[in-house]
N, C-alpha and C positions, 0 to 999 in steps of 0.2 A: 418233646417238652419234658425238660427233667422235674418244675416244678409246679405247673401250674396245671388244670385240667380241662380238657373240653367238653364240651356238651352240647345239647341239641335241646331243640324248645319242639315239643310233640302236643301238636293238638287233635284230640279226636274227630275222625269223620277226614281230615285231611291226612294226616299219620297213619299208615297201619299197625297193625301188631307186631308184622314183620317187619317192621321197621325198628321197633324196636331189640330185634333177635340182632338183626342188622348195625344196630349202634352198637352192640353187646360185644360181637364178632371182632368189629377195628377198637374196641377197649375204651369208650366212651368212658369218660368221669362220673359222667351225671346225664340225667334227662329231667325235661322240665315240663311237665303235665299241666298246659295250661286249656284250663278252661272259665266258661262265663261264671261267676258263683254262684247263678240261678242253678246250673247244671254240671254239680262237681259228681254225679253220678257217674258221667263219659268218662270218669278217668279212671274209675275201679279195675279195669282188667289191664290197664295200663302202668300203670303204679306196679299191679300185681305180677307183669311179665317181670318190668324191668326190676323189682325184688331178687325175682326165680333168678336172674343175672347176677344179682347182686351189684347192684347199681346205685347209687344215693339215687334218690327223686325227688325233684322240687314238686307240689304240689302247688300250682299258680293260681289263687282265683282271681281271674281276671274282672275288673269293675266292682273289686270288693265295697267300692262307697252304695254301690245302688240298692244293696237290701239294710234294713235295720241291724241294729251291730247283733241283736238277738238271734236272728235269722243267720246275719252271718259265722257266729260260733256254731251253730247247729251244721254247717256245710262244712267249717273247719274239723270238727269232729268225725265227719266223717271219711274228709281226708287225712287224719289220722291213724282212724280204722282200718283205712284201705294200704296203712304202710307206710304212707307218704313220710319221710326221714326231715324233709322241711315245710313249712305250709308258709307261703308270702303271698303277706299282704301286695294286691297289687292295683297304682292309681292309675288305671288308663286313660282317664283322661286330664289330667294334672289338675286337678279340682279341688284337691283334699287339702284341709289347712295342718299346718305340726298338730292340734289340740288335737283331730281326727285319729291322725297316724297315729298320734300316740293312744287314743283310747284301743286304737282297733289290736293294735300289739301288746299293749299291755293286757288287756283278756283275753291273749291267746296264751302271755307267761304265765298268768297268775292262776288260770283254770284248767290247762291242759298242760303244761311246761314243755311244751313241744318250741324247737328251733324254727326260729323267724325269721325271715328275708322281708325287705321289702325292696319294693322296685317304683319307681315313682317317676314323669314326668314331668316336665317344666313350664307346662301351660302358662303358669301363673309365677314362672319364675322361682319358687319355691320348692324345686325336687334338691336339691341341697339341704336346705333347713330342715322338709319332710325326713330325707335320712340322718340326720342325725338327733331329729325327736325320737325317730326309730331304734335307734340304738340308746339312746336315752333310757329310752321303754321297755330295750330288752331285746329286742335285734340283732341277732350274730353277725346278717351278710345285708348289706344295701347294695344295689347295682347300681354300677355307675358306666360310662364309658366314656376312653377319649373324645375329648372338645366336646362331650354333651352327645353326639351323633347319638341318634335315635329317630323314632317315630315321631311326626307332629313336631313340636317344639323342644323335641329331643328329650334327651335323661340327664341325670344330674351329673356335672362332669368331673372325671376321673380327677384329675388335677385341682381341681377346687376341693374334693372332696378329702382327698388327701391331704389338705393344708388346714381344713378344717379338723378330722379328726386328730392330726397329728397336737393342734390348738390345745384339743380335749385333753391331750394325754394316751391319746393312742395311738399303738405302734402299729402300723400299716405293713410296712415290710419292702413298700414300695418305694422307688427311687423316684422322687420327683422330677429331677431335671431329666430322666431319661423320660419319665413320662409325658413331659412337658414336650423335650425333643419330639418323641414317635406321632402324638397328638397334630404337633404341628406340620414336619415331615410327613405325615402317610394319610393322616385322617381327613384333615383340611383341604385339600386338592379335592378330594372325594364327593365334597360336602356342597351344596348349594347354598352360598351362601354363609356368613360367619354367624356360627350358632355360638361356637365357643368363644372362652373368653381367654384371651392371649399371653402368655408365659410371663409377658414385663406386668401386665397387669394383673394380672394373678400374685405375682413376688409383692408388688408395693402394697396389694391390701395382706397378705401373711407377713409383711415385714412391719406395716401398718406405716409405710413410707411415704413420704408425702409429693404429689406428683409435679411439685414446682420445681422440686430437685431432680428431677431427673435430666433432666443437662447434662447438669454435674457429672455426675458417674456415667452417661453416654456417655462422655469426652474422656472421662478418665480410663471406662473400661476399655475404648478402642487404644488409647496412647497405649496401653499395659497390655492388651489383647488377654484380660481378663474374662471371666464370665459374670457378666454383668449382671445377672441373679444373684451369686455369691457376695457380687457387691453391695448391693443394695441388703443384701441380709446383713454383713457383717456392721455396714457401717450404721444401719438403724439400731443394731444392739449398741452403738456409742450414741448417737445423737438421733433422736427422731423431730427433733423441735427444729432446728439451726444445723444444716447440713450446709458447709463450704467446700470447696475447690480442695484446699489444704487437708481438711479429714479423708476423705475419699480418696487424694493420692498415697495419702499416708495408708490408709488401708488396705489397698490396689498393690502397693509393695509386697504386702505379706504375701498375697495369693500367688498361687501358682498362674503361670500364664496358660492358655488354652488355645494359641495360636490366631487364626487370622478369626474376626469375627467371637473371638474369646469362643470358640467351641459352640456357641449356640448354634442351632439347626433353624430354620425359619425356611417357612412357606413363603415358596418365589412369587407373588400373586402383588406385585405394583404397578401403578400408574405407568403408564408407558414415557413418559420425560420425567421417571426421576430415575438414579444413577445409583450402582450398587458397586461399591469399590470392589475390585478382583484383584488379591493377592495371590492366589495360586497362579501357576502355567497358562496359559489361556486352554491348550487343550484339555490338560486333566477338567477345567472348569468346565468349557463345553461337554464331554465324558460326560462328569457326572450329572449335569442336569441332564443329557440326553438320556441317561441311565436312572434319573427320578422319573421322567416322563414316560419312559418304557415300560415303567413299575405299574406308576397310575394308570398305561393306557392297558395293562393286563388285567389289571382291576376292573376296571370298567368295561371293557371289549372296546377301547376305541382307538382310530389310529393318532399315530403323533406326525406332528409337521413341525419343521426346526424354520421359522422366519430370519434369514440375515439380511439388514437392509445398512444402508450405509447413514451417514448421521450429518442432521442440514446444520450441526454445529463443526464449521472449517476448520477451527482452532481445535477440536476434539483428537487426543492421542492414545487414548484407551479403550478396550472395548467392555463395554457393558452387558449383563444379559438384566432387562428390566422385568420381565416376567414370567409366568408359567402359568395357563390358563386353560380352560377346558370349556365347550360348547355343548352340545349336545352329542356331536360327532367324534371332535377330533379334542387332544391333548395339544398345545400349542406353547413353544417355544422361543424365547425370540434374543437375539446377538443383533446390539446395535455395533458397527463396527468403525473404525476410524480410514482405515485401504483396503484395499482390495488382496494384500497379503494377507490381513487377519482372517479377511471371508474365507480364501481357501484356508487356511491354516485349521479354523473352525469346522471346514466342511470335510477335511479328512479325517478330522478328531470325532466327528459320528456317523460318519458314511457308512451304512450296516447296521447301526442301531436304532434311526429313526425310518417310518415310511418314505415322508419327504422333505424335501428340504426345500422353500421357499427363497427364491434371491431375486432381489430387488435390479430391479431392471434401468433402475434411473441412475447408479454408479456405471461411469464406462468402464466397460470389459470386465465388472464383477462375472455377470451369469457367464460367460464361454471361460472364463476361470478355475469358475466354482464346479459348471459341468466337468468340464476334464478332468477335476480331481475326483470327481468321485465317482465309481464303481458300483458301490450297490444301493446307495436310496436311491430312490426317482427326484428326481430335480424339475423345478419348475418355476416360472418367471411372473414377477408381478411389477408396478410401480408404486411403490411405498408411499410416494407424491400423493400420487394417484387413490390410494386406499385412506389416506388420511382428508384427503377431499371429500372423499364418497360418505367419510362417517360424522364427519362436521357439517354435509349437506344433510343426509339423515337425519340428522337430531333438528337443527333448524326447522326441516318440514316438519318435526313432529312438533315443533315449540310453537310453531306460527296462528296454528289455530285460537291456541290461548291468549294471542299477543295483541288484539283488539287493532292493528294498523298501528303499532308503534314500531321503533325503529329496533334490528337488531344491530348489535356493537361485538363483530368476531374481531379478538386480539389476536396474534400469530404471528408466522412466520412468512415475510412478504412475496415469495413465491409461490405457497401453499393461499395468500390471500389473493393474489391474482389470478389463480386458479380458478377461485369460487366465483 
């Protein structure tokens, strides 16, 4: 890393000393000495190692709302004493309102002028607002992370928070759309669950864009293979009231184009019938998502399975990849495809890079295909018919109980209906 630093979060009784020698040795940034604020005693010989290193140290008191603010100056003082170069306020359990934050940071600039972090939670939705009363108050650093990811109801998110301070007048340093990208790309997949809040919706509240428009500039940014963020910023700086067709392409001109999808990166995570247009090669497409999948399944320790199944739309001539999902076990993949050319086409294009490759056994002559071509995944046979049966029978047994003897009404497709 040329610019940024890393660090470690060291808590006593779990941390040793030598851990800290340890973090000292591979050239740590920082160490973060988090303890309960009843008990900022445990962090005295800790602080003190990582000094003798010459180390910044965050002095964390964790659950700073639970003692009186009096109580708690008395603890911050003595993380002071002990060296600590930063002392953060910290809300573990996202409870603290801005009036709070702000009192508790403001007596720690105004009596000690010691450098302030705060780090805050979103319990209550408010670890956004909380950091930036923080800074308000006199907070050099608030923590944030992409999409929010954290503990519990996450932490304030990088990408909001950035569009916030940038509001205030302050220069962050950060790239948003890259941040937005990586967010959505790496962290999301990760996450259980969407904690964060999404790139397009993040842009229309910093653009203060109004979301009936947004048609509009989808349509336009895909004609112009713009980036649809840029668009919506530029053309709210003309019109925020009355956005047409006509402004927007007029806009969409000026920009640079960003290729297929206007450059945006988005997290593959859709309903399985809806259709994501594929401008690239089919193989580079297959690559690279098998090449996301790889990423996330190194992340997690889990394996990937690549699903090709063939598509009950007959007129269908393109192939699709509808999502990228993760269970408990595996990373999950899936190529609807239009023949049984695309399947092998696709299934050479990551032979070696996924575990397995799943192929749908209800297209004739897909799987003895798809096996011959490939070499090093393990291949293996399902009925996509068959599995889409099994999960519209599942949920029905699970709806029936609450359904007092009335009738169920499954719309679909009438071979998958005759099935059931």
């Amino acid at each position: 890393m040329k610019k940024a630093h890393f660090g470690f979060f060291c808590i006593p009784g779990i941390a040793r000393l030598e851990d800290v020698d340890l973090a000292a040795k591979y050239k740590t940034g920082f160490i973060r000495v988090g303890t309960n604020v009843t008990e900022v005693e445990q962090a005295e010989p800790f602080i003190k190692r990582a000094k003798e290193h010459g180390i910044t140290v965050f002095s964390n008191l964790m659950k700073s709302y639970a003692v009186p603010i009096d109580d708690f100056m008395k603890k911050v003082e003595l993380s002071v004493r002990y060296g600590a170069d930063v002392v953060a306020v910290v809300d573990s359990a996202g409870g603290m309102l801005p009036e709070d934050v702000k009192t508790y940071v403001a007596r720690i600039k105004q009596e000690l002028g010691a450098t302030v972090d705060f780090h805050g939670h979103n319990n209550l939705h408010l670890a956004e607002a909380n950091s930036l009363e923080a800074v308000r108050a006199g907070a050099t650093i608030v923590d944030s992370s992409l999409q929010g990811m954290g503990r519990s109801a996450g932490n304030a998110q990088t990408e909001l928070l950035v569009i916030l301070l940038e509001k205030l007048g302050y220069r962050t340093g950060i790239d948003l759309y890259k941040a937005m990208d990586m967010g959505e790309k790496i962290v999301k997949p990760m996450m259980g669950g969407d904690k964060g809040v999404d790139p397009i919706s993040a842009m229309l509240g910093a653009a203060q864009f109004h979301s009936s428009y947004l048609k509009i500039v989808e349509r336009i940014a895909k004609k112009y293979q713009v980036d649809i963020r840029e668009l919506i910023a530029k053309v709210s700086e003309i019109d925020r009231i009355k956005v047409t067709e006509e402004l927007a392409e007029k806009v969409a001109k000026s920009l640079p184009s960003r290729g297929p999808f206007g450059g945006l990166i988005w997290n593959i995570n859709l309903d399985f019938r809806e259709i994501v247009e594929q401008y690239d090669a089919l193989p580079n497409k297959a690559k690279a998502i098998a090449a996301e999948m790889v990423a996330i399944g190194k992340k997690t320790g889990k394996q990937t399975i690549f699903t090709i199944a063939g598509s009950a739309n007959k007129w269908k001539e393109n192939t699709t990849f509808p999502f990228i999902r993760q269970n408990a076990v595996h990373i999950i993949g899936n190529a609807e495809v239009a023949d049984n050319d695309q399947a092998v086409e696709i299934a050479k294009a990551i032979d070696g890079q996924v575990d397995f490759i799943l192929v749908d056994f209800g297209r004739v002559d897909m799987p003895g295909l798809v096996t011959k071509a490939v070499k090093q995944s393990q291949v293996l046979v399902y009925n996509d018919a068959d599995a889409q049966v099994n999960a519209v029978d599942a949920l029905a047994a699970q709806l029936i109980p609450d359904l007092a003897g009335k009738t169920v009404l499954i719309n679909g497709h009438s071979l998958l209906a005759e099935k059931l």
